[in-house]
Legacy VTK file of the C-alpha trace (Angstrom):
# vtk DataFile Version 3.0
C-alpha trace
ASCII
DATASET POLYDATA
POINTS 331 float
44.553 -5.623 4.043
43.757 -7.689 6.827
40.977 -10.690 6.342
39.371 -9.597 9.358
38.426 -6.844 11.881
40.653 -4.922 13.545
39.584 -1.921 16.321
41.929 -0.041 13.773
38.759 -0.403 11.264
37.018 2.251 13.517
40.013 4.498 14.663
39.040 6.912 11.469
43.146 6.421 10.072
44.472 4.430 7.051
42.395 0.831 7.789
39.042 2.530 8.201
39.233 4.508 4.923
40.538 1.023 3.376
37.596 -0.794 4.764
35.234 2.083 3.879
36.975 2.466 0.134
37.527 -0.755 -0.829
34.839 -2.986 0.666
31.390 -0.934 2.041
31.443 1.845 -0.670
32.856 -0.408 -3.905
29.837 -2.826 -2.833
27.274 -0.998 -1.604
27.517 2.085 -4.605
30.974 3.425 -5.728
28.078 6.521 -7.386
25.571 7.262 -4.631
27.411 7.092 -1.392
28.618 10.238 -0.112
31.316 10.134 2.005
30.869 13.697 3.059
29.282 14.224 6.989
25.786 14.168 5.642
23.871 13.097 2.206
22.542 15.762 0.268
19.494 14.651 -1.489
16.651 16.643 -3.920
13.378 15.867 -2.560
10.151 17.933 -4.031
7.727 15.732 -2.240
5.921 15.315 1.539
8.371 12.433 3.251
8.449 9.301 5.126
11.953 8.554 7.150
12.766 5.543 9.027
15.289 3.891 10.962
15.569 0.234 12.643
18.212 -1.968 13.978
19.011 -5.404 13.327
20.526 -8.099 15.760
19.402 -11.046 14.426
20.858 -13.825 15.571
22.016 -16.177 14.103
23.449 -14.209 11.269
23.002 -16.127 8.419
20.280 -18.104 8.023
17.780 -19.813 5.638
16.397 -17.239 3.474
18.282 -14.585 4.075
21.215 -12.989 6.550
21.187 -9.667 8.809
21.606 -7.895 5.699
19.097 -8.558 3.278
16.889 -8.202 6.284
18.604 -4.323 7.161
17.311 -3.704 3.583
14.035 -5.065 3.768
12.736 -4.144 6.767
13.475 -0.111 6.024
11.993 -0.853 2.606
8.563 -2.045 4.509
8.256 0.419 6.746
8.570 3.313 4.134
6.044 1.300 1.905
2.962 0.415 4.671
2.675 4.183 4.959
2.596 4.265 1.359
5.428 5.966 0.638
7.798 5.358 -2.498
11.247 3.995 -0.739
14.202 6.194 -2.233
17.134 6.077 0.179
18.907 4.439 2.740
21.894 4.873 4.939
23.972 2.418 6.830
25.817 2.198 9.999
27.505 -1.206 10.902
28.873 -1.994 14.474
31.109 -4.495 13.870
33.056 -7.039 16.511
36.832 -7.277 16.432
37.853 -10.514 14.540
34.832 -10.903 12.237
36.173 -12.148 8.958
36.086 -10.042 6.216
34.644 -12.583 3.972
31.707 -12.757 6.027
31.423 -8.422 5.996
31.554 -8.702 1.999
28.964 -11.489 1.889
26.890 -9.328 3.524
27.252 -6.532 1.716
26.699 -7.951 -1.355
23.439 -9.316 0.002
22.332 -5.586 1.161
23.107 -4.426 -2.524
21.367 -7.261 -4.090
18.032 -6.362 -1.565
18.470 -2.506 -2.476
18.920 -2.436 -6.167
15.465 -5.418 -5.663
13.817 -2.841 -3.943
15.013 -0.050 -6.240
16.767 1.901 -3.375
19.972 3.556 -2.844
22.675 3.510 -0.009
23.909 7.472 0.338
25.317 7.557 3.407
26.911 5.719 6.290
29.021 4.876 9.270
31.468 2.262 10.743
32.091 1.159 14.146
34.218 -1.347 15.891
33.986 -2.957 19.015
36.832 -4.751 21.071
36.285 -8.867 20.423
33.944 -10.150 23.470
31.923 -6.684 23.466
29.697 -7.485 20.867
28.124 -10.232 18.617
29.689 -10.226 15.216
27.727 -7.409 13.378
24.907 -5.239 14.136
23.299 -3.103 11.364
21.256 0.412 12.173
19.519 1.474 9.111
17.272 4.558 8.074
15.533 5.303 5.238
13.522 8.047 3.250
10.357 7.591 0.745
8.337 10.372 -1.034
4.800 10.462 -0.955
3.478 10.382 -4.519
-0.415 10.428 -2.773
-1.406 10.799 0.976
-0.396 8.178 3.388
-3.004 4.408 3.301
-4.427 5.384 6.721
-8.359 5.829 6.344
-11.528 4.865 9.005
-12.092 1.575 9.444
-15.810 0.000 9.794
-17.401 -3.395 10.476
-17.691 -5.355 6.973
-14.071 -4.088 5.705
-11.776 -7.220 5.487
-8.629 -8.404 6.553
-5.940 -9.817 4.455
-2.532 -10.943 4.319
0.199 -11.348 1.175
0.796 -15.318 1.983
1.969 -17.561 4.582
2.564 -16.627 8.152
5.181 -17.555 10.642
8.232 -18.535 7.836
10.889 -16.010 9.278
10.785 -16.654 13.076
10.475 -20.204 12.571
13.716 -20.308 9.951
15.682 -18.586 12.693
14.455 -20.840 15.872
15.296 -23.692 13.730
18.826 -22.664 12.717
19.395 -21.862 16.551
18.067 -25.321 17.912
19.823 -27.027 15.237
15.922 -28.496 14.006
16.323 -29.514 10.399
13.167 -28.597 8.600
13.018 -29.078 5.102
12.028 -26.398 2.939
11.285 -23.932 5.985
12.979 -20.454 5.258
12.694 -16.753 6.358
9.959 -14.973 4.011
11.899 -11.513 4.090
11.299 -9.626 0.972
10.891 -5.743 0.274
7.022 -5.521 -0.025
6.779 -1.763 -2.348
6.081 -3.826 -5.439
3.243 -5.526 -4.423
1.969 -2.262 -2.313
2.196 -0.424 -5.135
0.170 -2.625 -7.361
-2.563 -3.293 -4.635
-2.425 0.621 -4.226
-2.845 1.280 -8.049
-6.270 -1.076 -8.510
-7.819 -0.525 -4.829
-7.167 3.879 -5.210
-9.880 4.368 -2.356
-10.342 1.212 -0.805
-6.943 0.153 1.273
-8.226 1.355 4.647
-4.841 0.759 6.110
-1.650 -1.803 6.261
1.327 -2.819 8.543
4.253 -5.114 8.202
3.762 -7.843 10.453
7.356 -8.190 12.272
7.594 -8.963 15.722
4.591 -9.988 17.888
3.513 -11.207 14.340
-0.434 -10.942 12.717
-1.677 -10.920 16.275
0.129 -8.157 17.080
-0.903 -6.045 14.403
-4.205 -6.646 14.607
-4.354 -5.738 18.247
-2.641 -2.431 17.756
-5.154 -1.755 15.164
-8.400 -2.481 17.288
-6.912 -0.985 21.042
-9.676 1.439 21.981
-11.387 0.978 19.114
-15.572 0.357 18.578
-14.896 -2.401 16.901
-12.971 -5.879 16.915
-11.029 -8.002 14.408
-12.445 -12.084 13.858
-10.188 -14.081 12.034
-10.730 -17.131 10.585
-8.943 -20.351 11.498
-9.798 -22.287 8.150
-8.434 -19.338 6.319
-5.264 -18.537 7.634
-1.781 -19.849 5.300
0.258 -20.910 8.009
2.169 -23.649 6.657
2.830 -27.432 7.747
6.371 -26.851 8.581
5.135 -24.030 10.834
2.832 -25.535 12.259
5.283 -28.614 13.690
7.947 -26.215 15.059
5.681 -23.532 16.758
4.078 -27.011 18.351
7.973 -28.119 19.572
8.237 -25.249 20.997
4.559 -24.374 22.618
4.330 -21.274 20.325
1.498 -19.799 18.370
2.194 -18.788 14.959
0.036 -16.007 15.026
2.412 -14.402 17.453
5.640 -15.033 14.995
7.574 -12.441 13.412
7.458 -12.525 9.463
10.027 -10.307 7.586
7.654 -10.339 4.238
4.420 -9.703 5.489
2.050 -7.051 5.340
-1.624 -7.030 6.355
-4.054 -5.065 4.544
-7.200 -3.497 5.932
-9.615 -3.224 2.979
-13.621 -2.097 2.104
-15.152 -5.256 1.254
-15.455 -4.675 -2.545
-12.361 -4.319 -3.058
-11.405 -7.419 -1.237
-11.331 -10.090 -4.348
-9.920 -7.460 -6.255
-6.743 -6.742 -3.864
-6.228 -10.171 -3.147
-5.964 -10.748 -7.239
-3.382 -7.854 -7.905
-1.271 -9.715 -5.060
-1.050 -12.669 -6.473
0.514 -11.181 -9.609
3.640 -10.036 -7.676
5.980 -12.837 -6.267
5.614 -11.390 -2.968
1.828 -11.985 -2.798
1.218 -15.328 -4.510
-0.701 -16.857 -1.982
-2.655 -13.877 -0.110
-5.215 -14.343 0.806
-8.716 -13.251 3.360
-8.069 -14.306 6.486
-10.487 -11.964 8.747
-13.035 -9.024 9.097
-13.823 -6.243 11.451
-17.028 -6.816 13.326
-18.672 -4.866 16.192
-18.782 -8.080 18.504
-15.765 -7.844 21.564
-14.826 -3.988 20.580
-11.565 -3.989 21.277
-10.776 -7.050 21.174
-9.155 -9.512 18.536
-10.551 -12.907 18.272
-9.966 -16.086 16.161
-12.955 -17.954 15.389
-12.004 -21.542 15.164
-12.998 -24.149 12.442
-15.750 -25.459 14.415
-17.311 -22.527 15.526
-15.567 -21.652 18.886
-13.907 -18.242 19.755
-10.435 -17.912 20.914
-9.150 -14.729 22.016
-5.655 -13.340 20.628
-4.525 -10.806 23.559
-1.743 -8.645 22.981
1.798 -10.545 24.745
3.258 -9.140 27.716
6.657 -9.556 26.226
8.268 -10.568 23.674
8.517 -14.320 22.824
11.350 -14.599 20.253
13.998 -12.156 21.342
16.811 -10.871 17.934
14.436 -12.221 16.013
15.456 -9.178 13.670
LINES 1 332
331 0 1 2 3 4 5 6 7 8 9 10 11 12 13 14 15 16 17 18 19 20 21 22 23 24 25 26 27 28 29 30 31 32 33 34 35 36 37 38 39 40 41 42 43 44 45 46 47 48 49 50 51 52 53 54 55 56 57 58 59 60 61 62 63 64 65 66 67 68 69 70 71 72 73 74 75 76 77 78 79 80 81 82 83 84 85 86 87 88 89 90 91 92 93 94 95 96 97 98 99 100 101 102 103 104 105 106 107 108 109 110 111 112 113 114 115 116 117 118 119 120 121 122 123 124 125 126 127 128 129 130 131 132 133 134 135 136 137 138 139 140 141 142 143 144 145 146 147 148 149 150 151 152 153 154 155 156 157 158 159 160 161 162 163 164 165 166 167 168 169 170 171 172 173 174 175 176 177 178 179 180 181 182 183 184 185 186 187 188 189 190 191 192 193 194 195 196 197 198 199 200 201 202 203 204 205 206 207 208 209 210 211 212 213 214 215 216 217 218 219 220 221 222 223 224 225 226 227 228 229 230 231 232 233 234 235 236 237 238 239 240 241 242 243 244 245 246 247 248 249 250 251 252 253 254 255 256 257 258 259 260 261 262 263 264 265 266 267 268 269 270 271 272 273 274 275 276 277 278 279 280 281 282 283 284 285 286 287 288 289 290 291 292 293 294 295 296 297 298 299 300 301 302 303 304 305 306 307 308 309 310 311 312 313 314 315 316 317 318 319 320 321 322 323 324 325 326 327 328 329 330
């Protein structure tokens, strides 16, 4: 077999059912992926499906790869809804004369996310592209969850509190720094499946998780201004209180950005009632995804609409949504 791409790999004859065979399916799940046209799954329950596509570049990097990151970000997305992540398919688009080696590493790195995550791969594709046409390997994955209660989306008042599972900014900043060639010591991607620690904060706050959202691209500010648009009320965060770390902090101000506008890959923010606050903050910290959450905001009726950062000596800066994005494959 050849040790790297060939267009053969996608012209459905003897390569492609090697590759499929003998690389995706023996490391992805010799048992669970069907190599029929379509999956056929047993699901009793209301669902959640979702599908994304990655083109991060670059493709490895610290913390992760596209892979782990195809994995992860399905995972999320099924989990902020509150739905239990069962399934996932995978399509790869792959460039003529990427090395096989690098197609098995990262493979192995999607199974090690998914059986993390407690997922399965059931069904797939394969695609190659003539060498120049592309950029290595692009991933599209979907992915179903079950419902096991209705979905975390309940009103939100003034009081209720924001809060997020633990530093912000580590994912865009790992890949801006492997693409500048910036060496920053112990600065690397946060990308992690985030069901575990959903599922625990779910279990101890039943009634009082208002509602939650991965905080990918355009980042915590992002979020928040999605949440508040035409809303009566508006979302104050506090500067003192937010875990953005050092490392952080020294790139974003290299490169003029603002770390509440950078994409995290293991991040979810949590809208919650007030008294439930201390008590969802604690059951995060017990998972490895969550050990440093922490309150960094609250919803207020000051600026409806608006979201707003109230800075450690008492001033208000605004945090408008961005007219475009500022760290493009980012994911």
């Amino acid at each position: 077999m050849s040790q790297r791409i060939l267009t053969a790999h996608g012209s459905g004859g003897k390569l492609m059912n090697e590759l499929i065979n003998k690389t995706i399916k023996e490391i992805l799940g010799p048992q669970s992926i069907q190599l029929d046209d379509a999956a056929i799954l047993k699901v009793n329950s209301q669902i959640a499906f979702t599908t994304d596509s990655f083109t991060v570049d670059p493709i490895f990097f610290p913390g992760g790869d596209i892979g782990k990151l195809a994995v992860n970000g399905t995972v999320n997305d099924l989990a902020v809804m509150g739905a239990t992540p069962l399934y996932l398919s995978c399509a790869l688009i792959l460039e003529e004369g990427l090395e096989l080696k690098v197609l098995k590493d990262i493979l192995n790195s999607m199974r090690q996310a998914a059986e993390y995550a407690g997922v399965k791969f059931v069904t797939g594709d394969t695609k190659v592209i003539e060498s120049g046409k592309a950029d290595k390997i692009f991933i599209n994955t979907a992915g179903i969850g079950v419902f096991e209660k209705p979905a975390q989306r309940h009103q939100i008042r003034p009081g209720d509190k924001v809060i997020i599972n633990g530093p912000i900014g580590e994912h865009g900043m790992a890949i801006m720094a492997q693409r500048n060639d910036i060496a920053i010591p112990n600065l690397v991607s946060d990308c992690a499946p985030l069901n575990h620690l959903i599922k625990k904060v779910t279990a101890v706050c039943p009634q009082g998780i208002k509602f939650m959202r991965d905080a990918t691209r355009g980042g915590v500010a992002a979020v928040l201004n999605e949440i508040v648009q035409q809303s009566p009320f508006a979302i104050k965060l506090f500067e003192e209180n937010l875990p953005i770390p050092n490392e952080v902090k020294g790139i974003c101000e290299m490169l003029g950005l603002d770390p509440l506008y950078v994409a995290n890959e293991g991040k979810v923010v949590f809208i919650v009632s007030p008294e439930c606050a201390e008590e969802a903050v604690s059951a995060m910290q017990d998972v490895k995804e969550g050990k440093r959450a922490a309150v960094i905001g609250e919803i207020t009726e000051d600026f409806s609409g608006q979201v707003y950062l109230e800075t450690a000596i008492g001033g208000k800066r605004p945090l408008p949504m961005l007219v475009a994005e500022q760290l493009p494959r980012i994911c």
